[in-house]
ZAMARGU-4260 file (C-alpha; in steps of 0.2 Angstrom, whole numbers, plus 5000, padded with zeros to 4 digits):
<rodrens>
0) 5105/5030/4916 | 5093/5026/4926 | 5094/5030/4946 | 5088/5013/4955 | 5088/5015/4974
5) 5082/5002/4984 | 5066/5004/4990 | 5065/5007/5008 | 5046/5000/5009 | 5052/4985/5016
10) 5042/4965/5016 | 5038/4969/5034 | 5019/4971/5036 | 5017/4984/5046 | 5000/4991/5056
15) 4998/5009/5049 | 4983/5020/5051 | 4979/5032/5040 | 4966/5046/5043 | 4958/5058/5033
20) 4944/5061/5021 | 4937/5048/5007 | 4931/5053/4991 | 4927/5040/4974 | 4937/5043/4961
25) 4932/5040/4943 | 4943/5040/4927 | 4933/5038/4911 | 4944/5036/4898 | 4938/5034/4877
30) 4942/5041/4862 | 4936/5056/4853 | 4936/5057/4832 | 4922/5070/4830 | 4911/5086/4836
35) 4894/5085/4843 | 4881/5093/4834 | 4874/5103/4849 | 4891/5113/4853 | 4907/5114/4847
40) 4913/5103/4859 | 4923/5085/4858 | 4912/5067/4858 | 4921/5055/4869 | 4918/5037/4867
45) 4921/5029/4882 | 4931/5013/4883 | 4934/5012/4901 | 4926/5017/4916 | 4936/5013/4931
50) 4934/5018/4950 | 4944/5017/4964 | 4943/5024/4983 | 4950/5044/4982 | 4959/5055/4995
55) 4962/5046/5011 | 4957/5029/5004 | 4970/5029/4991 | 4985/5029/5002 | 4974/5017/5012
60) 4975/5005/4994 | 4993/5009/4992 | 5001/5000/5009 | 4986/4986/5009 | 4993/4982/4989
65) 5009/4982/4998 | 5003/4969/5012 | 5005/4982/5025 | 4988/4979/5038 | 4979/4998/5034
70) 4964/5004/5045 | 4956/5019/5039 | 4951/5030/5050 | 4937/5042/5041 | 4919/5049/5040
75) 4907/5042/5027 | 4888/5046/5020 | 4873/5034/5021 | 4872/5033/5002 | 4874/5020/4989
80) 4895/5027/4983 | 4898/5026/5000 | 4894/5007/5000 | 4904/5006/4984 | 4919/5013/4994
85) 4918/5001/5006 | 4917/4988/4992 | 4932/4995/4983 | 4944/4994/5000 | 4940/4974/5003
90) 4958/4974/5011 | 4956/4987/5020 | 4950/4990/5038 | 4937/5004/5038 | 4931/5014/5055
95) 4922/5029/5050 | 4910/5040/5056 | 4896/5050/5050 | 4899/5062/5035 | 4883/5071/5037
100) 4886/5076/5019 | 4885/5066/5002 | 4899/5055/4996 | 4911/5066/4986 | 4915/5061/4969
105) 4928/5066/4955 | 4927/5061/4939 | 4940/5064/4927 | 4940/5061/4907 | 4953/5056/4896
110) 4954/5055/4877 | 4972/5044/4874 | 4984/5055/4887 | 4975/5071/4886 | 4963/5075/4901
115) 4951/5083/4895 | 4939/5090/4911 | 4936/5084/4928 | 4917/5084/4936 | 4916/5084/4954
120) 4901/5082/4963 | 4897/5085/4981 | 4915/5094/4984 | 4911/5109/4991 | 4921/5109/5012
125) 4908/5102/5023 | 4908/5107/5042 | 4922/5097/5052 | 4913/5081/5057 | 4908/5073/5072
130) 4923/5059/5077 | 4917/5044/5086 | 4928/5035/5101 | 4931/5021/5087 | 4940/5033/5076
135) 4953/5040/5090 | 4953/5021/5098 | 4960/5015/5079 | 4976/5023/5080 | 4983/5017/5097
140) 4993/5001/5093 | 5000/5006/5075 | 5017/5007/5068 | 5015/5022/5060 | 5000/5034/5056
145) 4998/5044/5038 | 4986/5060/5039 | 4980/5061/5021 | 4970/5078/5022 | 4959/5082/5007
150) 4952/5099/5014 | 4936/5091/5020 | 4937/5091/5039 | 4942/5077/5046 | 4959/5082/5050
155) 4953/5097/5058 | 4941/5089/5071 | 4947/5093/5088 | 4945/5076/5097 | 4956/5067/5082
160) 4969/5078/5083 | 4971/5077/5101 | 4970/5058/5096 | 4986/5061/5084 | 4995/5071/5095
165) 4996/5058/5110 | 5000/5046/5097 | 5013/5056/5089 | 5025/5055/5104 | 5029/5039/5102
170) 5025/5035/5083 | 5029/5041/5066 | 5015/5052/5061 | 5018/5061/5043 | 5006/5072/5038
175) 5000/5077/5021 | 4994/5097/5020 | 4979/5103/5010 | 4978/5121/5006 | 4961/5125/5013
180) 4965/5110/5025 | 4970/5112/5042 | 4987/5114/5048 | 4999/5099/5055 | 4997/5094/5074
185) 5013/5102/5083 | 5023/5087/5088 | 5023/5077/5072 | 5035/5068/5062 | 5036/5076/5047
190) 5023/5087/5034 | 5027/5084/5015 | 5017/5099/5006 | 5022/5102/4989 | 5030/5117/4982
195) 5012/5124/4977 | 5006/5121/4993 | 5021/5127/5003 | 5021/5143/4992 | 5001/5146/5000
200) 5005/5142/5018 | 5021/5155/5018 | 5015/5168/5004 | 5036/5165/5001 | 5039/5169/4983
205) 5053/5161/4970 | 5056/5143/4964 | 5066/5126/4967 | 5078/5123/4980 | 5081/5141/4987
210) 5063/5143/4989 | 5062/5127/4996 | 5074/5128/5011 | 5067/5148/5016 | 5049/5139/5015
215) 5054/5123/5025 | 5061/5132/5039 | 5046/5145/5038 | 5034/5128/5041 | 5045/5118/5055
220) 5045/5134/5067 | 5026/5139/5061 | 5019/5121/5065 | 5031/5117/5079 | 5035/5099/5069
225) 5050/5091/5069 | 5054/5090/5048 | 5044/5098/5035 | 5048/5091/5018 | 5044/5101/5000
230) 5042/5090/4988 | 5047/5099/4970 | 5040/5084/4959 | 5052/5076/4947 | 5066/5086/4954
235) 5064/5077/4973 | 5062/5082/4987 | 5070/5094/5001 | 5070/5091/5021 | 5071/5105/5034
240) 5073/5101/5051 | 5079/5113/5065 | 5093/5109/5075 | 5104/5116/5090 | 5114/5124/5076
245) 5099/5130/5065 | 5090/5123/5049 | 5098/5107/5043 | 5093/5109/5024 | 5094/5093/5013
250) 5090/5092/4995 | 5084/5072/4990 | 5083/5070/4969 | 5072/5060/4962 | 5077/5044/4949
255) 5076/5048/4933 | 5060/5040/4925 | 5047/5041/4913 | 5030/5047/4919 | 5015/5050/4912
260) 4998/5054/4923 | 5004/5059/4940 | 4989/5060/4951 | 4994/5050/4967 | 5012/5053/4969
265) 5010/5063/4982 | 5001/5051/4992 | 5013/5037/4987 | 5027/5045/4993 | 5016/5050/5010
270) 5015/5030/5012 | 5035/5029/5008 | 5040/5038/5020 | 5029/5033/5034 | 5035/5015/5030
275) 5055/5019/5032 | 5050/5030/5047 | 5042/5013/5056 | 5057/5004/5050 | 5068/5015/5058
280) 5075/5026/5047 | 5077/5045/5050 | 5069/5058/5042 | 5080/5063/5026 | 5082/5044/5025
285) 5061/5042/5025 | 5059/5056/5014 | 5072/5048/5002 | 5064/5031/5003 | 5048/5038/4998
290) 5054/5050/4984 | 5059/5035/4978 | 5043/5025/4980 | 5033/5038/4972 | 5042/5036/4956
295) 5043/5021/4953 | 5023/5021/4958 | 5024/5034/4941 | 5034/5024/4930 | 5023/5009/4933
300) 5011/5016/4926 | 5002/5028/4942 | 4986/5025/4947 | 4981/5012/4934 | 4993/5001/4944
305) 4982/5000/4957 | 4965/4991/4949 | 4960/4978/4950 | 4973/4962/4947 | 4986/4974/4944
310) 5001/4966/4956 | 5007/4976/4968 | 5022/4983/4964 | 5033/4985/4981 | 5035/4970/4992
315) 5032/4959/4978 | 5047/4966/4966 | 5061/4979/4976 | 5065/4995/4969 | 5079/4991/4960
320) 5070/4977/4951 | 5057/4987/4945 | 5070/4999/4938 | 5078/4987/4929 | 5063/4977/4923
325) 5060/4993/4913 | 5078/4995/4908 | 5077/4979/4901 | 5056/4983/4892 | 5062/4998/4884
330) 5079/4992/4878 | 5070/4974/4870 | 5055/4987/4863 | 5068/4996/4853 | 5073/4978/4846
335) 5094/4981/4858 | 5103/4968/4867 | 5101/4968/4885 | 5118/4960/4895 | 5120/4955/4913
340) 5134/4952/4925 | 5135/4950/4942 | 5147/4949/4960 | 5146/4956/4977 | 5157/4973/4971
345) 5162/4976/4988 | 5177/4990/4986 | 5174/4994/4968 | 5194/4997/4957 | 5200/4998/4940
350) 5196/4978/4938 | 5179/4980/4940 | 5179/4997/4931 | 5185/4989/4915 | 5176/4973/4916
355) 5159/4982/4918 | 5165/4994/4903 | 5168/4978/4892 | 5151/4971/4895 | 5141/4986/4892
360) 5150/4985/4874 | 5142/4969/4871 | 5124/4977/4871 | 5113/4990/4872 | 5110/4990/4890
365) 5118/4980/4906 | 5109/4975/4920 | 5122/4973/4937 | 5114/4955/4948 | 5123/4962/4965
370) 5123/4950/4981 | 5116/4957/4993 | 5123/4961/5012 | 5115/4944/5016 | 5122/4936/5001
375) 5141/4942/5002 | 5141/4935/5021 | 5136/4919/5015 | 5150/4919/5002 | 5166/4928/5008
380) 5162/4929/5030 | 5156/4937/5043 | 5168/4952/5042 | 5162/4954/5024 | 5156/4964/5014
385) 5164/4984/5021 | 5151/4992/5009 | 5133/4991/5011 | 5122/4985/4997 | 5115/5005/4996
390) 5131/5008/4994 | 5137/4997/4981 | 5119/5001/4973 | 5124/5017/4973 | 5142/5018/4965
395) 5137/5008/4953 | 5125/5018/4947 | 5136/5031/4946 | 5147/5023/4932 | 5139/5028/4915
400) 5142/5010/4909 | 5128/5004/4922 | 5110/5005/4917 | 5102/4998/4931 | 5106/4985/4948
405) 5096/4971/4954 | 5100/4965/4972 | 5098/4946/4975 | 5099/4936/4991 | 5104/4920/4985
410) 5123/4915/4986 | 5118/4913/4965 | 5110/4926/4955 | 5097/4913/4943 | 5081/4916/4951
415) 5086/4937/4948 | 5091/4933/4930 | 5076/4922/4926 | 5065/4937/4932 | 5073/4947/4916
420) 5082/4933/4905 | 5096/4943/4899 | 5102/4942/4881 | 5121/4940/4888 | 5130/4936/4903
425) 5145/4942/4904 | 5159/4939/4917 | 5176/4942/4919 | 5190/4928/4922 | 5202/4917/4915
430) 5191/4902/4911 | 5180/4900/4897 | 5161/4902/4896 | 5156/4883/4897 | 5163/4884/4917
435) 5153/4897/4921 | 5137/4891/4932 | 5125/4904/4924 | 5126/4895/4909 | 5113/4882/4911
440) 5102/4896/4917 | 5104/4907/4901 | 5101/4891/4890 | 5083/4889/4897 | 5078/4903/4886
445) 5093/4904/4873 | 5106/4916/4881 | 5122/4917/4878 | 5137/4918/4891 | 5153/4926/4886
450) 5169/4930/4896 | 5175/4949/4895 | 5195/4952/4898 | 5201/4946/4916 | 5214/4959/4925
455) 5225/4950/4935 | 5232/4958/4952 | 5217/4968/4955 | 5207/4959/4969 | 5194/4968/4982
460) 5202/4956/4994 | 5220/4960/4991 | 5213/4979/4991 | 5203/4975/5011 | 5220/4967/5016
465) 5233/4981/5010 | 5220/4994/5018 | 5218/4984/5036 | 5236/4985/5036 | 5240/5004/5033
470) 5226/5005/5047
</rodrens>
């Protein structure tokens, strides 16, 4: 079963800065059926050759794909790739200052899946740069600022960092670590170092969540910031903050998907959180929202998500959406029935529990169209629903007969079932399938609507009335 929180990367755009250093990235991808003559060594033929803006810049490409407004707040060279950044980031807002050095540049080769080396030029840690008044001036007025540190100096310079520290007081600022980086402003948000990069700044030995909680509250009382979350990569994540009473320690797993290549997941789940933190959320909840972010940014595909005329793939589609889009892909691959229901499942009971069983036995996969908070208010009242959509999302998911849940808004779930025209729709009652409304909806593409066993007596609004009044 597939875990499909909603995304907390919410269709507000939002005014985020992020600073840090800019490299170009290059991923040359061919295929290789032979050895050249020279050296015993692997010919590549390259198909594609694709380039995109590295480091800082690609978090910057991440939340302008999402329609947030991004300003970049960076150093670049005089030369020819750094005019080619500035191309590649056409929705982004660029203030940058002098380099002094060439553009960096990583170029990695792929044969299918494999990578087989990366060549990087011009990487070696240049001095910490000089930081213009424009740089510090871009990051008063933001919702939230992202400090995507690739080692090259630019978080380090003295005039920015005072810049982030006046800002953090007010602001979410997360900060994202590099080993031979320099260490967070005191004051911030929250620093999301990954294991390997916690395990460096502590010298704390051992593995997974035990290691992850000594070194989170090694790093809160070491940079004086209020969180420090460790990310463990597919296992999730886990958030330290001190309180009156110590560390408050929480672990965060990561849904379960399928991922390939995962360069960027660290600065998608950077963006994440930073987004939720503007939104309001607190700092487990952020970290949550973006260890979700970050993979369902892997199981889209990573990186190659973000060329050119790929959509973007979190204010256009939620979260939960995308989880069951794939649900629904990998089911129809493997030539299986994909089957839907709906309802507002507010209070799930045994009804719900065995009408949900019923229509997962009609297929190979079932898909949940859940109203939304909006949606249920519409329908049943004001007072309605007693369960959040997360919620309901949530202990869904838990029953092993649910695959995945789409959230809609509407007071009708068409439009979400057009989005991934089930095989099946499957409801419980006592009428027959011609009454239900969805069934002109699964006739445009040749659906079927069939009715499961109804259980009489076992109603979420008989079970709200019976509770209120033991209360």
């Amino acid at each position: 079963m597939i875990a499909a929180p909603v995304s907390a990367t919410a269709a507000t755009r939002l005014r985020v800065a992020v600073v840090g250093d800019t490299l170009l990235d290059v991923d040359v991808s061919g295929t290789s059926e032979r050895l050249s003559p020279d050296a015993p060594v692997p010919v590549v033929d390259v198909r594609t050759d694709d380039r995109r803006a590295g480091g800082a810049g690609l978090v910057a490409t991440m939340l302008a794909k999402d329609g947030h407004q991004v300003t970049l707040v960076t150093v670049l060279s005089d030369d020819a790739r750094a005019d080619e950044l500035h191309t590649l980031l056409p929705d982004v807002r660029v203030v940058a200052g002098p380099s002094g050095v060439a553009t960096p540049v990583k170029t990695r080769v792929r044969v299918g899946d494999h990578a087989l080396v990366r060549i990087d030029e011009g990487c070696d840690t240049p001095p910490v740069p000089t930081v213009t008044a424009a740089m510090t001036a871009a990051l008063t007025g933001v919702d939230a600022v992202i400090v995507a540190d690739y080692g090259r100096g630019v978080a380090a310079a003295p005039a920015l960092r005072d810049a982030i520290a006046a800002v953090a007081v007010t602001t979410p600022v997360v900060w994202d670590p590099h080993p031979r980086g320099a260490v967070p402003v005191p004051g911030i948000t929250v620093a999301t170092p990954n294991a390997s990069e916690a395990r460096r700044f502590t010298d704390l030995a051992g593995d997974g969540v035990p290691f992850a909680t000594d070194a989170a509250a090694a790093l809160v009382d070491a940079w004086d910031v209020r969180a420090v979350a460790i990310t463990l990569g597919d296992r999730g994540a886990l958030v330290g903050r001190r309180t009156p009473r110590g560390l408050d320690a929480r672990f965060l797993p990561a849904p379960s998907v399928t991922a390939g290549d995962p360069c960027g997941a660290g600065d998608r789940l950077a963006a994440g959180v930073a987004v939720a933190l503007a939104g309001g959320a607190d700092v487990p909840d952020a970290v949550a929202a973006g260890v979700a972010d970050a993979s369902a940014y892997l199981a889209a595909g990573g990186v190659t998500s973000l060329l050119a005329g790929a959509p973007a793939t979190v204010l256009a589609v939620p979260g939960a959406d995308r989880d069951a889009l794939r649900v629904v892909h990998r089911v129809r691959a493997d030539g299986g029935t994909v089957v839907a229901t709906g309802g507002c499942f507010d209070l799930l009971h045994a009804g719900h529990a065995r009408t949900l069983s019923a229509a997962r036995a009609l297929g190979d996969c079932l898909v949940v169209c859940l109203n939304s908070d909006d949606s249920v208010r519409q329908i049943k009242g004001p007072e309605r629903p007693i369960m959040t959509q997360d919620d309901r999302v949530e202990l869904l998911l838990a029953l092993d007969c649910v695959d995945a849940v789409v959230v809609f808004d509407e007071t009708t779930p068409d439009q979400a079932l057009r989005r991934f025209r089930p095989d099946v729709w499957a409801k419980g009652g006592d009428y027959t399938a011609d009454e239900l409304p969805e069934a002109v909806t699964l006739a445009e593409w040749g659906g079927r609507v069939v009715t499961v066993p109804f259980h009489p007596g076992r109603s979420t609004t008989r079970l709200a009335s019976a509770l209120a009044a033991v209360g």
